[in-house]
C-alpha positions as CSV (number, residue, x, y, z in Angstrom):
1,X,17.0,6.0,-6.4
2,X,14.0,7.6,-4.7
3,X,12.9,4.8,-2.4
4,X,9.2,4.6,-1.0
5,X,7.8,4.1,2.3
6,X,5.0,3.1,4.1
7,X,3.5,6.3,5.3
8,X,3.4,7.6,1.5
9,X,1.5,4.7,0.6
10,X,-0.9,4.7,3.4
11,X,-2.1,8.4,3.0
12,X,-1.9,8.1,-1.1
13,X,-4.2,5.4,-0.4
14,X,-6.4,7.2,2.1
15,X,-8.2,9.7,0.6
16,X,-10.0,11.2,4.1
17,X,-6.1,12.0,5.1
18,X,-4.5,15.8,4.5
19,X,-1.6,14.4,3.4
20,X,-3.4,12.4,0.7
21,X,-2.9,14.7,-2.4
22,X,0.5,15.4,-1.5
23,X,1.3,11.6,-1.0
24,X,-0.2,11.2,-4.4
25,X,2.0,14.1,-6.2
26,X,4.9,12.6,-4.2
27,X,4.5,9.5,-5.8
28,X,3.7,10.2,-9.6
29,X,7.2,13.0,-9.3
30,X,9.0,9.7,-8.1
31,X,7.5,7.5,-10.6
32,X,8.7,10.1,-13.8
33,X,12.2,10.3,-12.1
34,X,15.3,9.7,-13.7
35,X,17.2,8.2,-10.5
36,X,14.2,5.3,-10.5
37,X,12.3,4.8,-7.4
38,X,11.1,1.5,-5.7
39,X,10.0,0.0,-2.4
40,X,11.1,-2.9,-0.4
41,X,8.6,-6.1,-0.2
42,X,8.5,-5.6,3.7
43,X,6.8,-1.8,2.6
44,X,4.2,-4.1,0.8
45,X,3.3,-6.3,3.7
46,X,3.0,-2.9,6.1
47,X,0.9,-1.2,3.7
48,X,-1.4,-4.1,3.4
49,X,-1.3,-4.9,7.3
50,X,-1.9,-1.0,8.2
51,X,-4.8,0.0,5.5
52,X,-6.7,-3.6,6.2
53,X,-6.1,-3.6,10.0
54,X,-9.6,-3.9,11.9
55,X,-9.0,-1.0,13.5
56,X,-7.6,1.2,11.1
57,X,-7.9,4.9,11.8
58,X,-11.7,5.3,9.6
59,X,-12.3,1.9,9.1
60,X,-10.3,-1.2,7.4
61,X,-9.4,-1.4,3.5
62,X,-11.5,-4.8,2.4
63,X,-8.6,-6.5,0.7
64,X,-9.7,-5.5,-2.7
65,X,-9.7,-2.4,-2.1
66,X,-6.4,-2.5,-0.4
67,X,-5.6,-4.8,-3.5
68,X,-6.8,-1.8,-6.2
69,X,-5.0,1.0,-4.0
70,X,-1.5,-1.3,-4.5
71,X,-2.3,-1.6,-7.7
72,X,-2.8,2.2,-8.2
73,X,0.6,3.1,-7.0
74,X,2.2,0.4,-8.9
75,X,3.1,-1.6,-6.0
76,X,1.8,-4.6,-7.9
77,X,0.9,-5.8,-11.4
78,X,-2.2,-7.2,-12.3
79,X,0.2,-10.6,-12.8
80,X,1.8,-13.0,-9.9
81,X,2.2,-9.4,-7.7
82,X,-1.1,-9.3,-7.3
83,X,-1.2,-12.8,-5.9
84,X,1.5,-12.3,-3.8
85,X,-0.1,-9.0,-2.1
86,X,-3.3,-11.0,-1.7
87,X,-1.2,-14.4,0.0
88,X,0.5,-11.5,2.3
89,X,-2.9,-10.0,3.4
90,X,-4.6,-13.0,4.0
91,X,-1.7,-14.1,6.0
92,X,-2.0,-11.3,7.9
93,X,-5.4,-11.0,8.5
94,X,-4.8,-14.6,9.8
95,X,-2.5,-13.1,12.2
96,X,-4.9,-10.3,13.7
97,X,-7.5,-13.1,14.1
98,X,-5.0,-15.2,16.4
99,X,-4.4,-12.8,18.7
């Protein structure tokens, strides 16, 4: 099983990045493997809390588009998932705010 981390997902999802296109290849040879591939949901709550940080290397994801990027690289389905990344970013834009 190819597993996915973090780092992939962030510069698949950041286009401005050098590594974005090979973050991008990366992840479609893993999706069409035969060994399977996943993540771990803590790899979901970094993504969201790195790419929608205020002060993200750029400038912050909004959530939807941190939301669509998940969504593009099959983190999440358009079902519950999708709910459940948007529950984690709120929670942790809740966080940045507190401190």
């Amino acid at each position: 099983m190819i597993a996915l981390d973090t780092n992939l997902l962030v510069y698949a999802h950041r286009s401005a990045v050098a590594e974005h296109r090979s973050a991008r290849q990366a992840i479609v040879r893993a999706r069409s493997s035969s060994d399977g591939w996943g993540f771990s949901l803590p790899v979901v709550g970094e993504f969201w809390s790195v790419v929608t940080h205020p002060t993200a290397a750029g400038r912050p994801s909004a959530p939807e588009e941190a939301h669509r990027g998940a969504a593009e690289q099959a983190l999440v389905d358009a079902g519950d998932g999708a709910a459940d990344l948007r529950r984690i970013g709120r929670r942790r834009s809740q966080d940045v705010t507190r401190t």
